[in-house]
PAZAPA-4460 file (N, C-alpha, C; in steps of 0.05 Angstrom, whole numbers, plus 32768, in hexadecimal, padded with zeros to 4 digits):
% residues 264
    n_x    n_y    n_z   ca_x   ca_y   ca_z    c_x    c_y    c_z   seq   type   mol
   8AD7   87EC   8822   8AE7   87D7   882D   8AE0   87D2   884A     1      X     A
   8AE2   87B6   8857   8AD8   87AA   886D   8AEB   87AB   887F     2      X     A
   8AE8   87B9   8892   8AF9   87AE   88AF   8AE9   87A2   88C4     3      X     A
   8AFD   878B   88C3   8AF5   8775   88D9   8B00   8774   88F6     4      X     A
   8AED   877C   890D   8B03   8779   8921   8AF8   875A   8932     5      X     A
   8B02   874B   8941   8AF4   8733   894D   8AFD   8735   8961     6      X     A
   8AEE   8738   897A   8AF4   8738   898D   8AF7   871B   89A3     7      X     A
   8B09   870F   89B2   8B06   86EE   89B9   8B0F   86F5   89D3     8      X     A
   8B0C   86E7   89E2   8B11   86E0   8A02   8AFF   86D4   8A18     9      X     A
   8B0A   86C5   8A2D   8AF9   86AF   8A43   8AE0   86B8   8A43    10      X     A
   8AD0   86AD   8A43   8AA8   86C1   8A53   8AB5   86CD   8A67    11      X     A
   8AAA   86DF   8A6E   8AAA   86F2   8A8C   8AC6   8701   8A8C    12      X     A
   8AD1   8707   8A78   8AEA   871A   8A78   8ADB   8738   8A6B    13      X     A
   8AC0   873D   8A65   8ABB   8748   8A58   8ABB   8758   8A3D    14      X     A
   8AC5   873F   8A29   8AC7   873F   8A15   8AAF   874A   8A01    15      X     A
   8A96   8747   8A0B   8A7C   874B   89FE   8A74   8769   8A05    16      X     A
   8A83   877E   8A1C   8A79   8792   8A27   8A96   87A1   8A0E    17      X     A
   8AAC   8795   8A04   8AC0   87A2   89F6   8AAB   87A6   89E0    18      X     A
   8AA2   878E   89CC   8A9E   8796   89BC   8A85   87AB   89BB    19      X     A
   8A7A   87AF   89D2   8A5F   87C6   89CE   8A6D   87DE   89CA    20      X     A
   8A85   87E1   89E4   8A9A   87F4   89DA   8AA2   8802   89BE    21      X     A
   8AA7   87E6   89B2   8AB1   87F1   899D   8A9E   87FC   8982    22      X     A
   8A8C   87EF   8988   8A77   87EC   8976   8A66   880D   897D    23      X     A
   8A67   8815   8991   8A5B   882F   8996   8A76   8842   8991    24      X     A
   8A8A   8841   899B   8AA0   8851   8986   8AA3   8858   896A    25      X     A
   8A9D   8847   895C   8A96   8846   8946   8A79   884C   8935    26      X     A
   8A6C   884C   893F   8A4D   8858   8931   8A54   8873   8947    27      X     A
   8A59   8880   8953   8A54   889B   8960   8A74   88A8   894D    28      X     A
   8A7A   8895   8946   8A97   88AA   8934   8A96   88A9   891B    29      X     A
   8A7F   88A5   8910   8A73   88A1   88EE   8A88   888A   88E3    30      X     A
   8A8B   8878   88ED   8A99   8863   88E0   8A86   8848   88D7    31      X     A
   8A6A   8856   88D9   8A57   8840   88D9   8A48   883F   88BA    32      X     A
   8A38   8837   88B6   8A2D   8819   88C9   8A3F   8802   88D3    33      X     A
   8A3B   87F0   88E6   8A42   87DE   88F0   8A35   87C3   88F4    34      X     A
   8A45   87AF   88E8   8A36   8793   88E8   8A41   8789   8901    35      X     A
   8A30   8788   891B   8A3E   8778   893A   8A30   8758   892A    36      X     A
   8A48   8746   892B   8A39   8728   8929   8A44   871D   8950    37      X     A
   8A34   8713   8953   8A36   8706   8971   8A36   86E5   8966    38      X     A
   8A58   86E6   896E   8A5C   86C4   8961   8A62   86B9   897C    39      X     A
   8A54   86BC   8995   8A53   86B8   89AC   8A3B   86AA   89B7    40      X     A
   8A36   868B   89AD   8A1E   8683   89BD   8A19   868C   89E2    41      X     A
   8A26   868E   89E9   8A29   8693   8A03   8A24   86B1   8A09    42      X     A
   8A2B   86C2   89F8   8A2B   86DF   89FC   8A0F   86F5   89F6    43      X     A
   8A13   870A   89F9   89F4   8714   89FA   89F9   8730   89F4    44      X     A
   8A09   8736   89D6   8A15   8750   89C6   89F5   875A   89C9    45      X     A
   89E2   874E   89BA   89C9   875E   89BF   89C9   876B   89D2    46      X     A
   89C3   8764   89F0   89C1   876E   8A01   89C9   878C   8A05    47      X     A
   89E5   8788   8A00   89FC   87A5   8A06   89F2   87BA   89EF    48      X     A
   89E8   87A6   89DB   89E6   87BD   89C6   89CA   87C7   89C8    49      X     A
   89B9   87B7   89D6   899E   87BC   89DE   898A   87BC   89C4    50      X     A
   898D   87AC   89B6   8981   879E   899F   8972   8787   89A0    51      X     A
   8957   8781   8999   8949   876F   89A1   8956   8756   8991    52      X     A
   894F   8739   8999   895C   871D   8992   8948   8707   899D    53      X     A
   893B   86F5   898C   8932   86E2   899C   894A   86C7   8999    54      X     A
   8939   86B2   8993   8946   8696   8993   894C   868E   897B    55      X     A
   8932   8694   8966   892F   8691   894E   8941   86A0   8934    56      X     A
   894D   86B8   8942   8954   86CA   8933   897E   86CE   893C    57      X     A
   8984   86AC   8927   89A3   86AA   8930   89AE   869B   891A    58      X     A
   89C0   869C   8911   89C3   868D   88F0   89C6   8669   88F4    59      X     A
   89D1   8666   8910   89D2   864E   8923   89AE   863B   891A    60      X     A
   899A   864B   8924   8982   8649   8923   8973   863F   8904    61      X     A
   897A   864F   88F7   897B   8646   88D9   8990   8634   88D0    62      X     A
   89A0   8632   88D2   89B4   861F   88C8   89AF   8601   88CE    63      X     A
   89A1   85F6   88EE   8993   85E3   88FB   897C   85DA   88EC    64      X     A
   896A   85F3   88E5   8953   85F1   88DA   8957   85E1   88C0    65      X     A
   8967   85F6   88B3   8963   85E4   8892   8970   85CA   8896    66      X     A
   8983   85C0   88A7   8989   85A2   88AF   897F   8592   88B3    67      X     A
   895E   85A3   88C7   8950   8586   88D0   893B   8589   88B8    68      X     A
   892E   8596   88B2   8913   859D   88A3   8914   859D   887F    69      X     A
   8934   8599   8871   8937   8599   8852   8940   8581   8852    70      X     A
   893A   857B   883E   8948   855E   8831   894C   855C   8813    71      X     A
   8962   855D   8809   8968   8561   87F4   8963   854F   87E1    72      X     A
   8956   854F   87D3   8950   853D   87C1   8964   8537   87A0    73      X     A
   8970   8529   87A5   8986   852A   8792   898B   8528   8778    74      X     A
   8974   8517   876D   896E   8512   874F   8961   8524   874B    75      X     A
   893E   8531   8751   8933   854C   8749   8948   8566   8744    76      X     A
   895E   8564   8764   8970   8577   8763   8966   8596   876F    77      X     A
   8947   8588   8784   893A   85A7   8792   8944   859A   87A9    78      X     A
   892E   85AA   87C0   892B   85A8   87C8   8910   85A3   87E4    79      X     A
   8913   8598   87EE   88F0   8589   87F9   88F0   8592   881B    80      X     A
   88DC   8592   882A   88E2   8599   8842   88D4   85B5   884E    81      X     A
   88C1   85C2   8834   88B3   85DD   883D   88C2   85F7   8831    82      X     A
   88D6   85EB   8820   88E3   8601   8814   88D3   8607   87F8    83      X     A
   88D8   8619   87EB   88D5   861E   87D2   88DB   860E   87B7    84      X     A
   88D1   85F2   87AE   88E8   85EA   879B   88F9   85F7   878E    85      X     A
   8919   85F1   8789   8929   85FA   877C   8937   860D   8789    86      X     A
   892D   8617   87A4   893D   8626   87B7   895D   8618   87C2    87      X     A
   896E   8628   87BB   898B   8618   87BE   898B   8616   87DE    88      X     A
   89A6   860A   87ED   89AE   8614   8808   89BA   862F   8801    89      X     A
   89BF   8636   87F4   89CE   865A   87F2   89B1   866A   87F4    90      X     A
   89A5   8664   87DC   898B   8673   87E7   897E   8672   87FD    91      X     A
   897C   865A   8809   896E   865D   881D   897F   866C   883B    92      X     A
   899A   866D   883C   899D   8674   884E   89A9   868D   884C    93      X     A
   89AC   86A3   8835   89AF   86BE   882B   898B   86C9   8833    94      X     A
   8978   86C1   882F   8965   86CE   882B   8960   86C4   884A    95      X     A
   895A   86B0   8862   895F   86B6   8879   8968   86CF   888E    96      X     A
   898B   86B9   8887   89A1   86D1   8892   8999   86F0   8892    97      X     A
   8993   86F6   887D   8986   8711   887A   896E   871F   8891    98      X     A
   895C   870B   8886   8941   8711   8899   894F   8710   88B7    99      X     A
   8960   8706   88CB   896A   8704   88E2   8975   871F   88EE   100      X     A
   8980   872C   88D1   8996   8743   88E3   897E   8754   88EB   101      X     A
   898C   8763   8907   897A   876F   891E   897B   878A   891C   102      X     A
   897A   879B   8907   897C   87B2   8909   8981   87C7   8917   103      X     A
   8996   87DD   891E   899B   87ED   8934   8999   8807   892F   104      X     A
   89A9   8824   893E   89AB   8839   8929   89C8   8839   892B   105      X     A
   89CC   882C   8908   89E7   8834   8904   89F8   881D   8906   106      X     A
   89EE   8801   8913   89F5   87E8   891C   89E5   87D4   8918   107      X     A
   89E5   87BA   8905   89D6   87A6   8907   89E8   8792   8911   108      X     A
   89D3   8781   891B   89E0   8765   892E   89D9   874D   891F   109      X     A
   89EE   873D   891C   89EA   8721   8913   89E9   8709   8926   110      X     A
   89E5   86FD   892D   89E9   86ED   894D   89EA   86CC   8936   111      X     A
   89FE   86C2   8942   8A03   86A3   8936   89F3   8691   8947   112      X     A
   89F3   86A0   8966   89DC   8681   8965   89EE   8671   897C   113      X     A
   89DB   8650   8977   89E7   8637   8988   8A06   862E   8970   114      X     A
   8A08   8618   897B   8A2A   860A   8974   8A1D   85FE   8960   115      X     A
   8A2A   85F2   8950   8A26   85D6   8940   8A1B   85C1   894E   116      X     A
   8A0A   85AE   8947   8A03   8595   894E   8A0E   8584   893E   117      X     A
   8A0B   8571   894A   8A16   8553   893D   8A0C   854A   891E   118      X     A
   8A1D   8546   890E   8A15   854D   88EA   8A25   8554   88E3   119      X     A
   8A25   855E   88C7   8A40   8560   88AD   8A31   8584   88AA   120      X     A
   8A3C   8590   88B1   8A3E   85BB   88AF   8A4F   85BD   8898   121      X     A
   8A5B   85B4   8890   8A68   85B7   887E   8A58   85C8   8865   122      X     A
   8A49   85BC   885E   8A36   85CB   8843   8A2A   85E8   8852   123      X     A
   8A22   85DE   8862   8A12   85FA   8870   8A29   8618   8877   124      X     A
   8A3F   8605   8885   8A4C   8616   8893   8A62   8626   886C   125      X     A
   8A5E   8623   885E   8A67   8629   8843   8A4F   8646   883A   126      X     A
   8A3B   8638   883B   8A2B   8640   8834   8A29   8663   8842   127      X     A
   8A25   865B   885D   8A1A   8673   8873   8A37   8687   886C   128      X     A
   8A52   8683   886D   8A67   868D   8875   8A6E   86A4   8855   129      X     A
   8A64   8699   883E   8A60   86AA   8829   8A53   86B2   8821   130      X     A
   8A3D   86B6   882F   8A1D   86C2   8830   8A25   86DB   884A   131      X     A
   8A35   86D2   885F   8A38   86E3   8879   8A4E   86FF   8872   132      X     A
   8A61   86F0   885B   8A78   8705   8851   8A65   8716   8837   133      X     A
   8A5C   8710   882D   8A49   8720   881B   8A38   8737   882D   134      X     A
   8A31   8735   883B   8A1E   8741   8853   8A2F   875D   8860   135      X     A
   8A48   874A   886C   8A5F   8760   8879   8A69   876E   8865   136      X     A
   8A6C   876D   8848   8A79   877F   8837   8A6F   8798   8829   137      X     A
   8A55   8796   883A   8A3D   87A7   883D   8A45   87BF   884C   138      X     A
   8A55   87B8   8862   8A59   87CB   887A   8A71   87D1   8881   139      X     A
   8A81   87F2   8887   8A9A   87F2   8890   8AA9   87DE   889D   140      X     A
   8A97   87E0   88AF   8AA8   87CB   88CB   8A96   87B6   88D3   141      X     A
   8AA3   879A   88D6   8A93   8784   88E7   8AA2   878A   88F6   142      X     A
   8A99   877E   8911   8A9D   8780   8938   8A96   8761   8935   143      X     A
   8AA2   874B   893F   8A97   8736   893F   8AA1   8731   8967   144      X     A
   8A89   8722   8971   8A90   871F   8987   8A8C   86FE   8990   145      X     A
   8AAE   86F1   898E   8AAE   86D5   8991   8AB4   86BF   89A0   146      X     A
   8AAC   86B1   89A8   8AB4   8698   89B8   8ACD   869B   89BE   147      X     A
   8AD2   868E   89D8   8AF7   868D   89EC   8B07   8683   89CD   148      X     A
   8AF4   8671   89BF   8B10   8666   89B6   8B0E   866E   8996   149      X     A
   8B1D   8668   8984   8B12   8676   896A   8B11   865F   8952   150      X     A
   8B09   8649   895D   8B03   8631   8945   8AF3   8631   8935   151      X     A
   8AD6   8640   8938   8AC9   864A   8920   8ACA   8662   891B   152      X     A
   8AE5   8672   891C   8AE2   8686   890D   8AE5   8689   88EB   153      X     A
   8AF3   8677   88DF   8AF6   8674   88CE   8AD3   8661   88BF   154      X     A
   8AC6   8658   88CE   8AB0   864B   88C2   8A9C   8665   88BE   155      X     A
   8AA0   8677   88C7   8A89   868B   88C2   8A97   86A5   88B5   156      X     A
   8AB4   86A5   88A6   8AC3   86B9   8896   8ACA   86A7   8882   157      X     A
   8AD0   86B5   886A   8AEA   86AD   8860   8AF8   86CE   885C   158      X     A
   8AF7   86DF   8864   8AFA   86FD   886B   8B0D   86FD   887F   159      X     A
   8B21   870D   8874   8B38   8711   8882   8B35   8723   889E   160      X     A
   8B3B   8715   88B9   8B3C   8728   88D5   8B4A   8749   88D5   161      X     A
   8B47   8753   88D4   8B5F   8775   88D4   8B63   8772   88F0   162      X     A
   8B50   876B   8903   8B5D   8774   891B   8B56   8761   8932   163      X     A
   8B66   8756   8944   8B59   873A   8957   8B5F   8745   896D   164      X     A
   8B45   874C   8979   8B47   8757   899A   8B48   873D   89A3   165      X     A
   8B5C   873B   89C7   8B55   872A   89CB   8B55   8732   89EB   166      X     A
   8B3E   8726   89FD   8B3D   8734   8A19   8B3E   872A   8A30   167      X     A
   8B4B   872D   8A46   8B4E   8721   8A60   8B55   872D   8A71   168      X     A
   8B3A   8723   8A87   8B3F   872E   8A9F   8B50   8735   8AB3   169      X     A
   8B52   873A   8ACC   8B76   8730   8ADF   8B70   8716   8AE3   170      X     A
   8B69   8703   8ADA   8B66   86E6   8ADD   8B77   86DC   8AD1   171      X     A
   8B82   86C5   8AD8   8BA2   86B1   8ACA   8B88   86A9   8ABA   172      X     A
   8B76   869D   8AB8   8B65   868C   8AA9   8B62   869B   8A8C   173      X     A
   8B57   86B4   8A92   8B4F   86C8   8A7B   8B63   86D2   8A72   174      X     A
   8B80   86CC   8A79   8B99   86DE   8A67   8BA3   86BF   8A5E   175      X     A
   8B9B   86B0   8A5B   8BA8   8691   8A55   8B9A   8692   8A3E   176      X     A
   8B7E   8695   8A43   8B63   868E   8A2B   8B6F   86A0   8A11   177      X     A
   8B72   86BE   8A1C   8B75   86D5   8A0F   8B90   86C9   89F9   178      X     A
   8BA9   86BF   8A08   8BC5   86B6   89F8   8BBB   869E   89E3   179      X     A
   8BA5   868C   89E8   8B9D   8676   89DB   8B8F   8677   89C3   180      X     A
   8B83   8692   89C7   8B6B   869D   89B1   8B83   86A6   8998   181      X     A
   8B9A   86BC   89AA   8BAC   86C7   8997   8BBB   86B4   8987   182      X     A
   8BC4   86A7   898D   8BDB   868A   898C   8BC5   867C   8976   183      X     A
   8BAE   867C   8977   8BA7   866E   895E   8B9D   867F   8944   184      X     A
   8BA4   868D   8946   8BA8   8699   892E   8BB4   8695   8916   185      X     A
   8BCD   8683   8919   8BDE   8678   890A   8BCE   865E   88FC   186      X     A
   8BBC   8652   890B   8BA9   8633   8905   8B8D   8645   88EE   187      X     A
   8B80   8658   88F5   8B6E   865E   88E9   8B67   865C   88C0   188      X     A
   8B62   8660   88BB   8B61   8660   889C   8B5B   867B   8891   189      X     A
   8B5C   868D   88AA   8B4E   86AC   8899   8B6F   86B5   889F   190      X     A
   8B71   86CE   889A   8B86   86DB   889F   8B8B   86F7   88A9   191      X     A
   8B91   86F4   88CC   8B8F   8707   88D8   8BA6   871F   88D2   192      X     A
   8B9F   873E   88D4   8BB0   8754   88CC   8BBB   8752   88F4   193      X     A
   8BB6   8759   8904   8BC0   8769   891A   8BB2   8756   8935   194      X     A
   8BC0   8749   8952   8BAB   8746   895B   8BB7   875A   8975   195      X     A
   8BA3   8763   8987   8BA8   876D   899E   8B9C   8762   89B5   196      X     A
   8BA8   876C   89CC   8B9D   8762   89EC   8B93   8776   89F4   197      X     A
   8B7B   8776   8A08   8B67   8785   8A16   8B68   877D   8A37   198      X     A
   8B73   878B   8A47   8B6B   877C   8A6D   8B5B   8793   8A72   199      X     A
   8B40   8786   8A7C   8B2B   8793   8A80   8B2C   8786   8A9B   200      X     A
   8B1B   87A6   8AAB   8B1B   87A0   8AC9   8B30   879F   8ADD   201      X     A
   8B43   87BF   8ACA   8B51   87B8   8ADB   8B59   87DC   8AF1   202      X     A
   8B5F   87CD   8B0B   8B5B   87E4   8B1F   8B79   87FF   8B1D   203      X     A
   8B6A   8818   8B1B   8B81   882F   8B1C   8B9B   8829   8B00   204      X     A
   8B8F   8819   8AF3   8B9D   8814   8ADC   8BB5   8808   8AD7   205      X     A
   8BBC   87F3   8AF8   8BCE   87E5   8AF3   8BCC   87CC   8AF1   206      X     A
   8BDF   87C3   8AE3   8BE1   87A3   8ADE   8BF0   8790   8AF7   207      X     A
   8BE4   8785   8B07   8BF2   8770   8B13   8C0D   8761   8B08   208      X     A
   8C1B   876A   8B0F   8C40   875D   8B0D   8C49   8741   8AF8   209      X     A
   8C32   872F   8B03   8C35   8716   8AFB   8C24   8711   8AE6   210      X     A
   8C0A   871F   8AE4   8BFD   8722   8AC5   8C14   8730   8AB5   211      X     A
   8C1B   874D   8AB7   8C25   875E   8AA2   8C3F   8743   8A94   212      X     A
   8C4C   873A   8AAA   8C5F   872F   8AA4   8C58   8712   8A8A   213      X     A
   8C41   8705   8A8E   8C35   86F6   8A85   8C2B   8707   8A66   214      X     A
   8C1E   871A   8A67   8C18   8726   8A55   8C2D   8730   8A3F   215      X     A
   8C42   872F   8A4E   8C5E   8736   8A3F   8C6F   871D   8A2C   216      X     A
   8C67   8708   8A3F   8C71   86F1   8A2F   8C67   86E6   8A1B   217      X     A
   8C46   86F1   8A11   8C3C   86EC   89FF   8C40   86FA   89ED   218      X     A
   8C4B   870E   89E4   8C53   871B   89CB   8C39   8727   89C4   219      X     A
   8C24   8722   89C9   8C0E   8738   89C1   8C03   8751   89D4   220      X     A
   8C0F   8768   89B2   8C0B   8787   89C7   8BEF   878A   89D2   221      X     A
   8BFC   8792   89EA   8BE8   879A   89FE   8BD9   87B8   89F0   222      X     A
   8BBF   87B3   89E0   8BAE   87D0   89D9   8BA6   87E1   89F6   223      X     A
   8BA4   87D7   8A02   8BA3   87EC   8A23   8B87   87D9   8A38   224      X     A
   8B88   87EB   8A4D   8B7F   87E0   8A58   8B5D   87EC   8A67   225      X     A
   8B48   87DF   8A70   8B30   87EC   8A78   8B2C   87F4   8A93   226      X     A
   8B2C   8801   8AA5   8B27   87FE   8ABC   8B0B   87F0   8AC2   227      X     A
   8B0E   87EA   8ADE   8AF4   87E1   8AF1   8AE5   87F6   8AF1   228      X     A
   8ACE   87EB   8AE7   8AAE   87FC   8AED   8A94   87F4   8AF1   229      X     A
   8A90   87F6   8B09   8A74   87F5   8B1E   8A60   87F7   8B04   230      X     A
   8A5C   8806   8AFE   8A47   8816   8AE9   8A39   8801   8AD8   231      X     A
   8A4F   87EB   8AD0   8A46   87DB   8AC3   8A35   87C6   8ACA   232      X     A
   8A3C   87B7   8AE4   8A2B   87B3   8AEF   8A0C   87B9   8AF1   233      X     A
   8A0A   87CD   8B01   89EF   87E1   8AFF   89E3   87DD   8AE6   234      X     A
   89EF   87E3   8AD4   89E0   87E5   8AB7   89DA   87C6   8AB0   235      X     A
   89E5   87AD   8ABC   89E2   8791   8AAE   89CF   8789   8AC6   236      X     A
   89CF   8794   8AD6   89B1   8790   8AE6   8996   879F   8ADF   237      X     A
   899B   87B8   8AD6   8989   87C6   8ACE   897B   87C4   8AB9   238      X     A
   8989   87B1   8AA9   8980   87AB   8A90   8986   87C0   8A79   239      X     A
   8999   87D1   8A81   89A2   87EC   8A6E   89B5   87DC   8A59   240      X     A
   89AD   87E6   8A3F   89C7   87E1   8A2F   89E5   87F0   8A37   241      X     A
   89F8   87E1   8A34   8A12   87ED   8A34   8A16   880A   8A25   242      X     A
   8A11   8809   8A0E   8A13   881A   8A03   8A0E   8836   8A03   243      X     A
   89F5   8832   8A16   89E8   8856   8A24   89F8   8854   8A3C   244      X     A
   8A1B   8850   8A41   8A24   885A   8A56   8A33   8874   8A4B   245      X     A
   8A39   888F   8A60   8A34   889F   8A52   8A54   88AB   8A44   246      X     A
   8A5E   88BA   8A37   8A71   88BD   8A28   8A84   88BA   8A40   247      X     A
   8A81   88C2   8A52   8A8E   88CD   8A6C   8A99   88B5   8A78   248      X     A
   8A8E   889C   8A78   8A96   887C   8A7D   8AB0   887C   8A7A   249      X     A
   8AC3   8873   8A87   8AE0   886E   8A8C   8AE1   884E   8A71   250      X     A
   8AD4   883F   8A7B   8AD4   8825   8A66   8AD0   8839   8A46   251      X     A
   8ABB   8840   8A44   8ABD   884F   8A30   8AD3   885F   8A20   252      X     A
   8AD6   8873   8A36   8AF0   887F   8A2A   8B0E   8867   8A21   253      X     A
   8B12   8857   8A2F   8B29   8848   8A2F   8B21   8837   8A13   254      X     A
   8B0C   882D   8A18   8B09   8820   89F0   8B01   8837   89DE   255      X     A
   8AFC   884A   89E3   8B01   8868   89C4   8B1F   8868   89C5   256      X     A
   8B31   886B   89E7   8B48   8871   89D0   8B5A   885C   89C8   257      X     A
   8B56   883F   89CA   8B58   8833   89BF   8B52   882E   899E   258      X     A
   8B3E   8837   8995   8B2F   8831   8988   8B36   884C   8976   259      X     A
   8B3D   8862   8984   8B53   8877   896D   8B6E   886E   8963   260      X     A
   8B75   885A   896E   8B8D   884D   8964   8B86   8838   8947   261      X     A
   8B70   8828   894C   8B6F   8817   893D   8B67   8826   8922   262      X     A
   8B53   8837   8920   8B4B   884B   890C   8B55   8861   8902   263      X     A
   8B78   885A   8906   8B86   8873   8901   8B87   8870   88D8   264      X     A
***
């Protein structure tokens, strides 16, 4: 059985350094393998996880492709464009999708890629999203790491959420984003089990008066909080993956024991 956790919040609240977090909690506590999908055009889960990625290698990328380059020919009933005749859109984008994931130890990465362009996704986006749940039911846990807002989450599941992180900085902006991500939960078409809040970056472990208070009026439990750490820095200049920070990391520790709660 699959647990799904999805992690959502503003860029720059460090939403993408949670899920390396969690994603290395989990393969170092035999809860693995782990499918990380990075449903974050903007984001760079590779990076943290220190897994190679080019341009080419994003379901976004393929999904474009077979748009501009097939053309379905409707009376034969193949297809034309460099494909294989008789190759469906399921086949073609199961036997893709596949060739993309980035292999890790203990962790593969799916990366979605650019947005939609202008066109009818509809067939594709059917296509990719039960080809993508076939894939995840492969593996204990997906980590999915997603866009501020969560409008295609449901285009790339029909798989039920177990758990919706959602993260913000001491910024009014990033605890607004964070309540907006939660709050649509109720619009989605999948069906979320649990969601939680994450304030990362924050100093001696307290919450500013007028956030906590804010955070209170949203009804979503606070899972705890990360402190500020230099370290990370260093390592996002250095070009170090997140993940070789060492057990001893304060960020670290604060998403394990988080992360003993969720896995009780």
């Amino acid at each position: 059985m699959t647990t799904t956790i999805a992690v959502a919040g503003k860029g720059g609240t460090g939403k993408t350094t949670v899920c390396g977090m969690i994603i290395r909690y989990l393969t170092q506590n035999g809860y693995g393998p782990v499918l990380a999908i990075d449903a974050d055009p903007s984001s760079n889960l590779n990076m943290v996880l220190g897994l190679p990625l080019n341009d080419e290698e994003t379901v976004g990328y393929i999904r474009e492709d077979m748009l501009t380059q097939v053309q379905t020919d409707s009376n034969a009933g193949v297809m034309q464009g460099g494909l294989i005749s008789g190759l469906t859109k399921h086949d073609y984008f199961d036997y893709h999708i596949r060739s993309i994931i980035v292999e890790g130890d203990d962790v593969d990465l799916l990366a979605m890629g650019r947005p939609e362009g202008p066109g009818c996704y509809c067939p594709a986006n059917n296509a990719m999203r039960l080809i993508l749940d076939r894939i995840s039911d492969q593996y204990p846990f997906v980590v999915m790491d997603n866009e501020a807002g969560l409008e295609h989450l449901s285009r790339r599941t029909t798989h039920n959420v177990d758990h919706l992180i959602t993260v913000t900085d001491l910024s009014k902006r990033g605890a607004i984003a964070a309540k907006r991500a939660a709050d649509m939960v109720d619009e989605l078409d999948i069906k979320v089990g649990k969601t939680h809040l994450i304030v990362n970056r924050v100093v001696n472990g307290v919450l500013p008066p007028p956030l906590k208070t804010f955070i209170d009026s949203t009804g979503v439990p606070l899972l705890g909080t990360i402190p500020q750490d230099d370290t990370l820095v260093e390592f996002d200049f250095s070009g170090r993956p997140l993940v070789e920070l060492g057990d001893d990391s304060p960020v670290y520790q604060t998403v394990a024991e988080m992360m003993k709660t969720l896995t009780r």
